[in-house]
C-alpha positions in Angstrom: 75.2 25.0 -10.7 73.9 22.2 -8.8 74.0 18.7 -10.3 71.4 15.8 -9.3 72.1 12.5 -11.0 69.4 10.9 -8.8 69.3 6.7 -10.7 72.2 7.6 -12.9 74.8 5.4 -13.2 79.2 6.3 -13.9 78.4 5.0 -16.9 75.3 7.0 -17.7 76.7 10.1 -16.5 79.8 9.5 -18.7 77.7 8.9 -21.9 75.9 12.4 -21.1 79.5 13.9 -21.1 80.3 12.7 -24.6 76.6 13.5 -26.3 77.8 17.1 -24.9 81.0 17.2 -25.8 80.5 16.5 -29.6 78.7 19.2 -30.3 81.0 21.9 -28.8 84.1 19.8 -30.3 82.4 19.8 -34.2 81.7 23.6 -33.4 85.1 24.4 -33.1 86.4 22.9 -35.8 83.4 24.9 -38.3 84.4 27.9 -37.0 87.7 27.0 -38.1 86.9 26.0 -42.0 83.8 28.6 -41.7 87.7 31.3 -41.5 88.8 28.9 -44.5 85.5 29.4 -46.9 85.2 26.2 -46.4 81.6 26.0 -45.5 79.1 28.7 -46.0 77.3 29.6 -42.9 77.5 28.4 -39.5 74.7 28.7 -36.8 76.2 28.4 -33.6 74.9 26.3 -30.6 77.8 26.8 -28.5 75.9 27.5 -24.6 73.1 25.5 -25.5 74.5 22.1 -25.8 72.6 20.8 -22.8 69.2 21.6 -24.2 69.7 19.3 -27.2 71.6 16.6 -25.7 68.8 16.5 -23.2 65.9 16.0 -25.4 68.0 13.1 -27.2 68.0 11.4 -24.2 64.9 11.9 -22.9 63.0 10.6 -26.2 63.1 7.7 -27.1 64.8 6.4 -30.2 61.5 6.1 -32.4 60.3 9.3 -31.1 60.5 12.0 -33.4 62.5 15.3 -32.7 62.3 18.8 -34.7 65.5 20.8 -34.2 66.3 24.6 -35.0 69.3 26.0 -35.8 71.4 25.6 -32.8 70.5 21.6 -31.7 73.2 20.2 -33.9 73.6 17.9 -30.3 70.3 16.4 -32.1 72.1 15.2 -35.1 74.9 13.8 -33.8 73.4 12.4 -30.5 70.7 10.4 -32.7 74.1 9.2 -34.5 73.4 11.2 -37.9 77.1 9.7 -39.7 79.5 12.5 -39.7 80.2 11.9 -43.0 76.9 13.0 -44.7 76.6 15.6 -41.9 79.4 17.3 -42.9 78.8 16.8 -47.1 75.3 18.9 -46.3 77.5 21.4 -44.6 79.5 22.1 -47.4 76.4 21.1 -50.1 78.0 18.3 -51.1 76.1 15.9 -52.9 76.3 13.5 -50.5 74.6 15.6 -48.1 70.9 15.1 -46.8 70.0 17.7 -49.1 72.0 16.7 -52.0 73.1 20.5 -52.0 69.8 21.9 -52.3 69.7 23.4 -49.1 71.9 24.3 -46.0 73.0 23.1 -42.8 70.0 22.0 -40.6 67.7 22.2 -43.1 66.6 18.3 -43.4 65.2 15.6 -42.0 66.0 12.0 -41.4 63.4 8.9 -41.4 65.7 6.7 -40.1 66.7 9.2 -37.4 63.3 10.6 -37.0 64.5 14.1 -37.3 62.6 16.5 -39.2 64.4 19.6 -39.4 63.2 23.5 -40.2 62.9 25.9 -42.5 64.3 29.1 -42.4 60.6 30.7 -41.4 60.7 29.3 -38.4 57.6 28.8 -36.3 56.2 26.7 -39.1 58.1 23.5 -37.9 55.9 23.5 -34.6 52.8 22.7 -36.3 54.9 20.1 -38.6 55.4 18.4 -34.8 51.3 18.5 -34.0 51.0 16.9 -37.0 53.2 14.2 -36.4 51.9 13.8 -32.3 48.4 13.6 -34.0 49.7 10.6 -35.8 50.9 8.9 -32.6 47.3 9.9 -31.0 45.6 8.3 -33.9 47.6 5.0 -33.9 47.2 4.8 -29.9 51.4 4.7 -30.2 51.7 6.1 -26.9 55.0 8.1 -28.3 55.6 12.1 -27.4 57.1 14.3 -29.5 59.7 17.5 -29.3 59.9 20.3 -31.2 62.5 23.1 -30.3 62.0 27.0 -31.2 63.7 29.8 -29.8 62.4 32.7 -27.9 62.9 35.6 -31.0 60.5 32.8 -33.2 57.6 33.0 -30.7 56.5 36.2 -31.7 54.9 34.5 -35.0 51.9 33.6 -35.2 53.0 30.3 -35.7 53.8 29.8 -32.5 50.5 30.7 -31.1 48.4 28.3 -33.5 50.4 25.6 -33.2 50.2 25.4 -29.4 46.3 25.9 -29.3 45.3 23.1 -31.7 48.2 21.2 -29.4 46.1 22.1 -26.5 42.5 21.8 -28.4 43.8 18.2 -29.6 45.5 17.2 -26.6 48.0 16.4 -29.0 51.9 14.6 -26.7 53.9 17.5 -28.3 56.7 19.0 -26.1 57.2 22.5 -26.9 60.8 23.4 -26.0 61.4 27.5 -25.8 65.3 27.9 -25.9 65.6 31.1 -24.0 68.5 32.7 -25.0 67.5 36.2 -24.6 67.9 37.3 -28.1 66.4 37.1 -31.3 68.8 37.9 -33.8 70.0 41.1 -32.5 66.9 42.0 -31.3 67.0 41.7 -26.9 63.6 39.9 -25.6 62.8 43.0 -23.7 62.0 44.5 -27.6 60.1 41.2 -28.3 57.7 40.7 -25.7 56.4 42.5 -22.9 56.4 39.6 -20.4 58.8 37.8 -18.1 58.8 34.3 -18.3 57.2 32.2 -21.0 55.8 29.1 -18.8 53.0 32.3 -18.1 52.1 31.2 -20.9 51.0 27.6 -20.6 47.8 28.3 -18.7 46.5 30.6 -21.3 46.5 27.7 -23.6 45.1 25.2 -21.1 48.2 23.2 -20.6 50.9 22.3 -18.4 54.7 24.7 -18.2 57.9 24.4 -16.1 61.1 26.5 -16.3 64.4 25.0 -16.1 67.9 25.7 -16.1 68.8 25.1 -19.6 72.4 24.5 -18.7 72.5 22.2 -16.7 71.7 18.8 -18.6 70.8 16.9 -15.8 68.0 19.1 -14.4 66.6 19.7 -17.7 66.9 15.6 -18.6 65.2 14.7 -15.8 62.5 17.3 -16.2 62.2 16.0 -19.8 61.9 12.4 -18.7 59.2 12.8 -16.7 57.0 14.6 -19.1 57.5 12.3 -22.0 57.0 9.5 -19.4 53.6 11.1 -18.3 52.2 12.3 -22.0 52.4 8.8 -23.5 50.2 7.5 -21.0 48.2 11.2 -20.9 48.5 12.2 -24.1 48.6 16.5 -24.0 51.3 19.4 -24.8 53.6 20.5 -22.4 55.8 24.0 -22.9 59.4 23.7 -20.9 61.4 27.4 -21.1 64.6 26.4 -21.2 66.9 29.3 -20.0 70.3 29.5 -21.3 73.0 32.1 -23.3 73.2 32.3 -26.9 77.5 32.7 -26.8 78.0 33.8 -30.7 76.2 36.0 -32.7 72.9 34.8 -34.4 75.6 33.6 -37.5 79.0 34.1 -37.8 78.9 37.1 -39.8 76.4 38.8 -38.0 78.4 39.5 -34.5 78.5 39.8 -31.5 78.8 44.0 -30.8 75.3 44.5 -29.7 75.2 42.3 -26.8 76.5 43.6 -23.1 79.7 42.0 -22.1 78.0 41.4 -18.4 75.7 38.8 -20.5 79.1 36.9 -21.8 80.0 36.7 -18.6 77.3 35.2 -17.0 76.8 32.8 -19.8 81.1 32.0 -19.4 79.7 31.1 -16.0 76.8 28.7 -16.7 79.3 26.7 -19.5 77.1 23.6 -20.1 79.8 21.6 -21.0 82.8 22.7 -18.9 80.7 22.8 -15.2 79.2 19.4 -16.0 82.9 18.3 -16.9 84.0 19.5 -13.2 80.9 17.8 -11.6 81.8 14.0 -12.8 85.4 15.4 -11.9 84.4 15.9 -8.5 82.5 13.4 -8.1 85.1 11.0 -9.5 83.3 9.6 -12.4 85.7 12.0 -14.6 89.4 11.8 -14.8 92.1 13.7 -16.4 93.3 10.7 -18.5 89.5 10.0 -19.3 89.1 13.6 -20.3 92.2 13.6 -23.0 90.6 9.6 -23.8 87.7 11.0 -24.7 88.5 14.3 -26.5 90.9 12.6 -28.7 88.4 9.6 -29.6 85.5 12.4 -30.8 88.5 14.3 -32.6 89.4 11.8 -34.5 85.6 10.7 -35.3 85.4 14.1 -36.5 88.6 14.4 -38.4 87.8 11.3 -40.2 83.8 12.5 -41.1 85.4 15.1 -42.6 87.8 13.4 -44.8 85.2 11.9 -46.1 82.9 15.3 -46.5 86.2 17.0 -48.1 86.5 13.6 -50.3 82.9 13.8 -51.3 81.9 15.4 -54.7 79.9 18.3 -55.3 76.5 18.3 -56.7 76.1 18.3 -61.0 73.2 20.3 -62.3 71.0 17.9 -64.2 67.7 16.8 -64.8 67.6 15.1 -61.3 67.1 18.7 -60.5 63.6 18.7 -62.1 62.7 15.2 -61.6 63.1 15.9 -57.7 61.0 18.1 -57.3 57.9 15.9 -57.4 57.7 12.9 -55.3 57.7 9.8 -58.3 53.9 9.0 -58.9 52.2 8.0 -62.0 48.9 9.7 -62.8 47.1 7.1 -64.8 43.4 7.4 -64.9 41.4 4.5 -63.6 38.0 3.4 -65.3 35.0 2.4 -62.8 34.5 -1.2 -62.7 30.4 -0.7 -63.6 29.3 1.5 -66.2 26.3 2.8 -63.8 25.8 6.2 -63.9 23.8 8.7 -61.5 22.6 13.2 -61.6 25.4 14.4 -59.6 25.8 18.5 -58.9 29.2 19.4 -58.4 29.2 19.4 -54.9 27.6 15.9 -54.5 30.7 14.6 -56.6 33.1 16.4 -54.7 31.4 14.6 -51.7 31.0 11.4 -53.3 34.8 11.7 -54.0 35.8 12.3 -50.6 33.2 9.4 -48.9 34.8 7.1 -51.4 38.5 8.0 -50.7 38.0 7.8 -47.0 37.0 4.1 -47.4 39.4 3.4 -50.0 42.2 4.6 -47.6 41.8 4.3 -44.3 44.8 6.7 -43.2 43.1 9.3 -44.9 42.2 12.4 -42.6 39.6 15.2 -43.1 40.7 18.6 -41.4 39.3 22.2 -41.9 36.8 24.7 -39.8 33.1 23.4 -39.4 33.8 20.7 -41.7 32.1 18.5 -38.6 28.4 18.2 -37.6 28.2 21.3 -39.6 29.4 19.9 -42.7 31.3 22.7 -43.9 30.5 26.0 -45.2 29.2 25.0 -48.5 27.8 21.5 -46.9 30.1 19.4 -49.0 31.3 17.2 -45.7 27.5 16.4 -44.5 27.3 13.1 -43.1 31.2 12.0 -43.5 31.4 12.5 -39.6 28.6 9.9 -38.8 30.3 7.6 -41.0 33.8 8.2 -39.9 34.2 9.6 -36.8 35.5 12.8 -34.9 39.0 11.3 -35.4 39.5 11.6 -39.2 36.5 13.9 -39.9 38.6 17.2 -38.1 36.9 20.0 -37.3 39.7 22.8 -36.5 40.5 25.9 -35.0 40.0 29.4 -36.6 43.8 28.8 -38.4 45.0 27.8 -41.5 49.2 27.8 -41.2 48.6 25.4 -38.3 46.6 23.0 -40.0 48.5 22.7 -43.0 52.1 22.1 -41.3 49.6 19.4 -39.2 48.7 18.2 -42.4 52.6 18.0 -43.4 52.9 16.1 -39.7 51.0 13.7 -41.0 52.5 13.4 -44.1 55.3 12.1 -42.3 54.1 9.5 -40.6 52.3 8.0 -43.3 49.1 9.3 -43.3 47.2 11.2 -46.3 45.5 14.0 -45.4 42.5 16.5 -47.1 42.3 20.5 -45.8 39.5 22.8 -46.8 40.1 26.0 -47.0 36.4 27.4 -45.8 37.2 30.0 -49.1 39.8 29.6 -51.3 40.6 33.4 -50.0 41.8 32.4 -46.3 44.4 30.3 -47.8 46.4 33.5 -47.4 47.2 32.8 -44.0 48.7 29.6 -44.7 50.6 30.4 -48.2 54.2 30.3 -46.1 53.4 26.5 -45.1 52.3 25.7 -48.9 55.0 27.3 -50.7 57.5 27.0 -48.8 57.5 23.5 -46.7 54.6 21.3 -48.7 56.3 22.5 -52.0 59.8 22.2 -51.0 60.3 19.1 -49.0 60.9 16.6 -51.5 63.0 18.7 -53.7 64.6 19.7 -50.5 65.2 16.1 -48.9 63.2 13.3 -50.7 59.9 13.6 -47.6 56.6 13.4 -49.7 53.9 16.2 -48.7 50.6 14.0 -49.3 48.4 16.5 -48.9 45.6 18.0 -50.6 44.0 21.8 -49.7 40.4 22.0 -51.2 39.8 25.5 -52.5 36.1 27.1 -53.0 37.2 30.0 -55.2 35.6 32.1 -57.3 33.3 35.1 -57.9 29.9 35.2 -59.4 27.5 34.8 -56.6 28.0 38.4 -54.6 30.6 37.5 -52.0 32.8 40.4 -52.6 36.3 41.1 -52.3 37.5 38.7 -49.9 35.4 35.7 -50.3 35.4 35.6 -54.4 38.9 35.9 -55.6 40.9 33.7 -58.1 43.7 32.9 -56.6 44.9 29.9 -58.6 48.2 32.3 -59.9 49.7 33.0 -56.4 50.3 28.9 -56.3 51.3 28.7 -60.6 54.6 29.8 -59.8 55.7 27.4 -57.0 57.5 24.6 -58.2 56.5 21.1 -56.7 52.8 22.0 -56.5 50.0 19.9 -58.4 46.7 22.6 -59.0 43.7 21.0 -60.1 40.7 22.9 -61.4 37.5 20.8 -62.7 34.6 22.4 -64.3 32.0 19.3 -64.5 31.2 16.9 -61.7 32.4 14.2 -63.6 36.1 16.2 -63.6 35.7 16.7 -60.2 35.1 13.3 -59.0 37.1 11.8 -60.7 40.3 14.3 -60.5 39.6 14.8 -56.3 40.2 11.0 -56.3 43.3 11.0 -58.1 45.0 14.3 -56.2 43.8 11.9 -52.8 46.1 8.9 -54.6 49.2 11.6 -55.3 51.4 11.5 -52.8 52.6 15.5 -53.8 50.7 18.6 -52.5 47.6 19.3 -54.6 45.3 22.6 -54.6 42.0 21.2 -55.7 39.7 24.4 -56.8 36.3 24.6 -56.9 34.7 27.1 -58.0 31.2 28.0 -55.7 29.3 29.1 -58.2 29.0 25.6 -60.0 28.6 23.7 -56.8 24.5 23.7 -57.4 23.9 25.0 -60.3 25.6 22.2 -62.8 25.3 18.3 -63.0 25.9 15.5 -64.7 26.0 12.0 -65.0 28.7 10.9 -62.6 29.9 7.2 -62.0 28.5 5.3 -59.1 31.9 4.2 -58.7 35.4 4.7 -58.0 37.7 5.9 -60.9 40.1 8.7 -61.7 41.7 10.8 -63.8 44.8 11.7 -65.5 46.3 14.7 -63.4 48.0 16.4 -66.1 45.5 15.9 -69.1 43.1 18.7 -71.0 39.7 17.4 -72.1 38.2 18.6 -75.2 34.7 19.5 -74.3 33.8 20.7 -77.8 35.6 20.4 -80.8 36.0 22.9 -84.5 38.5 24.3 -86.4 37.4 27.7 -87.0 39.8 28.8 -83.7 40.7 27.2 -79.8 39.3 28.5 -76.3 42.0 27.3 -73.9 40.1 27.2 -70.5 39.2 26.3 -67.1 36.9 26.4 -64.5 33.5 28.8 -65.1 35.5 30.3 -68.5 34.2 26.7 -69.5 30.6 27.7 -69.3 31.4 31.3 -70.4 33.0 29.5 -73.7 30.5 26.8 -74.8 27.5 29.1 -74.1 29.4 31.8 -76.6 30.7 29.9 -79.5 27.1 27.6 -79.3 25.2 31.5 -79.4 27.6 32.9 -82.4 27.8 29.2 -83.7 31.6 29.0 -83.7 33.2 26.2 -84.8 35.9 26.0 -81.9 38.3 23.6 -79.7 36.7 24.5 -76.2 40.0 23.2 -74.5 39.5 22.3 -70.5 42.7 22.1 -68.9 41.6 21.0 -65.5 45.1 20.8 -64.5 46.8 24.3 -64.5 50.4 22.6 -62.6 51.6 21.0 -64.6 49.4 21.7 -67.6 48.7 19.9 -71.0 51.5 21.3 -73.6 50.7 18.6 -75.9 47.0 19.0 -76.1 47.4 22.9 -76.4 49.7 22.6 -79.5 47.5 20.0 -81.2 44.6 22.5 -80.7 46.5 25.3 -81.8 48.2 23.7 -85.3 44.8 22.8 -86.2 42.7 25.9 -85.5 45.5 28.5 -86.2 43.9 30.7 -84.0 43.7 30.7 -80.3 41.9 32.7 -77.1 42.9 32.0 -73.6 40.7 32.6 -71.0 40.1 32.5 -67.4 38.3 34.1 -64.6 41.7 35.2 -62.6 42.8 39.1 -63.0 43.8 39.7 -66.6 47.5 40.8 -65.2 49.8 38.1 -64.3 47.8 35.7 -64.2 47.7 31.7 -65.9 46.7 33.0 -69.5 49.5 34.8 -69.4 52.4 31.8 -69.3 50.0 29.9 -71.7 49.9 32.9 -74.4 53.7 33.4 -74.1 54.2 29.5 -74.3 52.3 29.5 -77.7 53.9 32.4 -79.1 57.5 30.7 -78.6 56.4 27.0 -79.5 53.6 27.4 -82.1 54.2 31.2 -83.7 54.6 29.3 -87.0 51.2 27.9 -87.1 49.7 31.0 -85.7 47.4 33.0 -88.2 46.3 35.5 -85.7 47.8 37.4 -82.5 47.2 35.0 -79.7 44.7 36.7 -77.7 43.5 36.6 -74.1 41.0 37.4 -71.5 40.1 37.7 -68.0 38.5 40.1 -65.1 39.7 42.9 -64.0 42.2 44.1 -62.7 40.6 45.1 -59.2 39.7 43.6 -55.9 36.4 41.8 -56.7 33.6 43.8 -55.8 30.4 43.0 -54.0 27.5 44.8 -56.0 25.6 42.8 -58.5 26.1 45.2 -61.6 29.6 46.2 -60.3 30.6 41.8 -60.2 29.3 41.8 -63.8 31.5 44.3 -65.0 34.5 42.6 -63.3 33.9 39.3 -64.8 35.5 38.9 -68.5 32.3 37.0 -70.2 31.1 40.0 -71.9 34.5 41.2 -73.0 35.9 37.5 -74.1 32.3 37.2 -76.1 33.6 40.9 -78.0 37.1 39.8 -78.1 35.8 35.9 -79.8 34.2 37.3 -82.7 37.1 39.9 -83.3 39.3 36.6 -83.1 37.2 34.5 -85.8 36.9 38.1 -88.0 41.3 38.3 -88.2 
């Protein structure tokens, strides 16, 4: 291994040797206490040390990095306090995660670390994000994100270096190319020998380097950071280099050749840069025990501290974490002028108003530009706003939402559509399980909102029509928002833009034109959280949202019902109280929606009233919704699908008890 300190100074080089030597030194003292059951899990790094120490280098200290599993030389070369370290080791409450989650899964502000999940490739679109915010605040900063060579095969990987390279977004992409993912050899993972063949297929820039050796790859690093804050654009460095212990501790080591341990023993990061500075005479023996002992004893003393620490209490802390701390209060308009809006001029109004209102507020989703989206709600906002915050993106939805996140980071709100409600599939990972988890997780706000054209009704068949509002009902630290008028949907779209918690706004196509209202001229909003009474009785209660609000008032005004028509145009987290008043009065109570009968939202609400309100209850609490089938495309076949004809059958049978 050749060395090449080029401008370097003894002092320089020395510092290098202790940012390496930290790592390796905590490694070998988890391994030990991993024997003990003293901590959990351990992800090793040891071989890879250079890669991460590196990177810490290179960047500067305001620049953000995004670490895997096996860059703990991240943490402790940004000067993450052993301490805490440690506590989130052994989920102490101390930790970064306040025992909530495991080793490297955090991020730190103050360190400008933003750490992964245990999916993976989602963290590299997390990084465009960010580098976007640098490109839109002309910061002139880069960003790294690390992944290894197993986590490339997801599609992840792919989206998030094209928007990179659409964008021109300063993103390094480090590959640390081990050889392995898992237990699975790269030979069985992709068909191709080097991953800088890559680069050009994307439209940017890739260089290989020797992954071990922390000078090369420094200076290779400096340079490009150097040359993307003046030139903003992505750069993908394949960092070659030997994974030395199995993919976890538990997992082994059996299924890898002994001739790769032996070249790896050979390439020792730490131990041939040691006998460089030796041979150069920056290194002595003396220096060597110096130095070993001063990190020990750092060490020994974080984890007295760790050991010291107490562990987390379950509490209501628990519950109140998982949203970031925002009070939805509504906010009148300041005139009482009024003007006909559809539902899709409100939506727009909405969005024209909050882009003014906040001007760190960024529109992303596919044609939402000069096209103005699929359903035209975004025509004109570009003219007025600019090809900067008005986003029109690539054919992908996981890489725009972990953008979205990116942002989120650095400050910025930010609004996704979803071109149908349906393609949000291929982005669920990045909504359930980073926008939904990271405050819970550690204390990062997600301020993002995904608008969601959903619904059946105007012949769009199976895959453009669904109501999909359930797959998101279960995730904890999601908002879902669901108006049925366009004064709702002003009004609410405003106030999920002034949340600083991931919010799904649906809107449901088939209202877009064919309902309106008078809407206010200005800007208000609404209470997130709070049912509206759109018609009131006391012969029984509709509990509803979305078109089963039209389906509702047009049946109890034909069968002249006397009925609470309950929109709860929020579904997470829904109105309890209203629901209960409805129910105690009425003493008889239908829940509707236009979702799949099975498993769907009517089903917590019916089981929530049976438990709480059972005693008021003079009739089975009853239900209805569509089908449960794909949605299908034919007009008569649609209408059969659809639950108005059975919920009118199922009202009168209600009111007849």
């Amino acid at each position: 291994m050749v060395f090449d300190r080029k401008h370097l100074s003894d002092s320089d080089l020395l510092d290098f040797y202790e940012q390496l030597l930290m790592p390796r030194k905590i490694e070998e003292r988890m391994l030990l206490l991993l024997r003990q059951g003293k901590i959990s899990k351990w992800f090793s790094g040891w071989g890879q040390e250079a890669i991460s120490t590196a990177a810490v280098l290179a960047l500067k200290e305001d620049e953000f990095l995004l670490p895997m599993h096996r860059n703990l030389g991240v943490f402790t070369g940004r000067g993450v306090p052993l301490d805490q370290l440690f506590a989130q080791f052994q989920g102490k409450e101390s930790g970064f995660t306040k025992g909530r989650d495991r080793s490297f899964h955090f991020g730190s502000m103050s360190h400008h670390i933003v750490g992964m999940i245990s999916h993976l490739g989602p963290q590299l679109a997390v990084a465009d994000g960010i580098a976007l915010a640098s490109k839109l605040g002309q910061e002139g900063k880069a960003t790294l994100v690390f992944t290894g060579d197993g986590a490339t095969s997801e599609g992840d990987f792919h989206e998030a270096l094209n928007v990179a390279s659409v964008w021109q977004l300063p993103v390094i992409f480090v590959i640390e190319h081990n050889g392995y993912g898992l237990s699975t050899p790269s030979e069985e993972q992709f068909r191709f020998e080097q991953f800088i063949d890559k680069g050009p297929g994307y439209g940017m820039e890739a260089v290989k380097v020797d992954g071990n050796n922390v000078l090369e790859l420094y200076h290779k690093l400096t340079e490009i950071a150097a040359d993307i804050r003046q030139h903003p654009r992505p750069f993908l460095v394949e960092a070659m280099t030997y994974r030395m212990r199995g993919h976890e501790e538990s997992s082994g080591t059996k299924y890898v050749p002994k001739a790769y341990f032996e070249a790896g023993r050979k390439c020792d990061p730490v131990s041939n840069y040691e006998s460089y500075l030796i041979e150069i005479g920056v290194l002595r023996e003396d220096a060597i025990k110096a130095i070993g002992q001063r990190i020990t004893t750092q060490i020994e003393s974080g984890l007295s501290a760790a050991f010291s620490a107490e562990f987390p209490v379950a509490g209501k802390a628990e519950v109140e974490d998982v949203y970031c701390p925002h009070v939805s209060a509504a906010k009148p308009p300041s005139t009482p002028a009024t003007a006909e809006m559809r539902l899709l001029d409100a939506i727009s109004d909405a969005l024209r108003m909050g882009m003014r209102k906040f001007p760190n507020l960024v529109l992303m989703g596919q044609d939402i530009g000069a096209y103005g989206g699929a359903f035209k709600v975004t025509a004109g906002l570009l003219d007025e706003f600019g090809a900067d915050r008005v986003r029109n993106t690539p054919l992908c939805e996981s890489a725009i939402i972990g953008t979205a996140l990116g942002l989120s980071i650095r400050g910025y709100k930010t609004i996704v559509e979803m071109q149908f409600a349906d393609f949000v599939s291929c982005g669920f990972n990045q909504i359930v399980n980073n926008l939904a988890k990271v405050h819970y997780r550690w204390g990062q706000h997600a301020d993002v909102v995904i608008r969601m054209p959903t619904g059946a009704g105007v012949g769009a068949g199976p895959f453009h029509s669904q109501s999909n509002e359930a797959w998101f009902f279960h995730t904890p630290g999601l908002k879902i928002v669901y108006p049925s008028s366009p004064r709702d949907a002003k009004g609410l779209l405003a106030a999920a833009i002034e949340d600083p918690n991931p919010c799904l706004f649906f809107e449901h196509k088939a209202l877009y034109r064919s309902i309106a209202g008078q809407v206010p001229d200005d800007y208000y909003t609404m209470e997130i959280g709070k049912a509206n009474f759109v018609k009131e009785g006391d012969q029984l209660t509709v509990v509803t949202y979305g078109m089963g609000v039209h389906w509702a008032k047009r049946a109890i005004e034909e069968y002249d019902v006397s009925a609470d028509v309950l929109d709860l145009r929020t579904l997470l987290p829904w109105d309890k109280e209203s629901v209960a008043h409805s129910v105690k009065k009425t003493n008889k109570v239908i829940v509707l929606h236009e979702d799949c009968l099975s498993g769907g939202i009517g089903a917590e609400i019916a089981a929530w009233i049976s438990e709480h309100c059972f005693e008021w209850l003079d009739a089975p609490v009853m239900r209805e919704g569509s089908l449960d089938t794909p949605v299908p495309f034919a007009a008569n076949l649609e209408a059969g699908f659809l639950p108005e004809e059975r919920f009118r059958e199922k009202l009168l049978a209600l009111l007849a008890y």
